[in-house]
N, C-alpha and C positions, 0 to 999 in steps of 0.2 A: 021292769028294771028301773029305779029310780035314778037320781044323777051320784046318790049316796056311793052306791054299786058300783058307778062308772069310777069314784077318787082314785082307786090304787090303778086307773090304767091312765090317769095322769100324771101320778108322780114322778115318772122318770123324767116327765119333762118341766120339773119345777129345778126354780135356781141353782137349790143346794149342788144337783146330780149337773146344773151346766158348769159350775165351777168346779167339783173332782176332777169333771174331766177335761179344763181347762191342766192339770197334771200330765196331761200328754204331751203337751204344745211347746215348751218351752225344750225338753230332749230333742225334738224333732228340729225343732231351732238350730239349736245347738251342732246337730248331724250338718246341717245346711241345706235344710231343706225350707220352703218355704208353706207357711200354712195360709191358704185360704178358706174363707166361709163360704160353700156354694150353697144358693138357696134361689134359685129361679126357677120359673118353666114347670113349676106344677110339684117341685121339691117341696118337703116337709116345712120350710121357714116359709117358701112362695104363701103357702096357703093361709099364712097368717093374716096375710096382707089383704085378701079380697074378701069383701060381703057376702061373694056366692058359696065360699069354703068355709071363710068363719064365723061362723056364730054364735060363737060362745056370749056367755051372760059374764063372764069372770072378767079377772083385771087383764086378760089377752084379749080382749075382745071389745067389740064398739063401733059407733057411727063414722068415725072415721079413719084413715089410714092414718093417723099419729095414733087413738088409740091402741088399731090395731099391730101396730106394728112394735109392743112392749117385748114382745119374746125374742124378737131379733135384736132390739136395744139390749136385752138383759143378754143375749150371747156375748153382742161387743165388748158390753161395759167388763163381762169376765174374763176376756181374751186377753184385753188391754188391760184388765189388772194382774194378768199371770205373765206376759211379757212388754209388757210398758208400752208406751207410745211408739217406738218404733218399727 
């Protein structure tokens, strides 16, 4: 299996799919409920962040925790543009 094979079990987790579903956040708001991002302790974002889970060769991936840690930047930067700064 090449990494060709592996593209379509990545796509869900490219930008476009984190911003649709950045569509949820803002009703939930609204209700009054508060949203946070959990991603520690071994969580799907967690793994971004360490050398021994990521490895990838792609723009999520790299020598150091600023590189690694673009998928958790690209979550924020969409959270904060579906309900602003506050």
């Amino acid at each position: 299996m090449s990494r060709l094979d592996l593209t379509p079990l990545f796509e869900p987790f490219h930008l476009k799919n984190i911003t649709l579903n950045t569509r949820f956040i803002m009703p939930a708001m609204n209700r009054g409920w508060t949203v946070e991002v959990h991603g520690a302790h071994g969580y799907f974002i967690d793994q971004f962040f360490w050398p021994e889970t990521n490895v990838r060769t792609d723009c999520y991936g790299g020598a150091t925790v600023l590189e690694r840690a673009g998928y958790t930047l690209e979550i924020v930067r969409a959270i904060r543009a579906a309900v602003g700064q506050a």
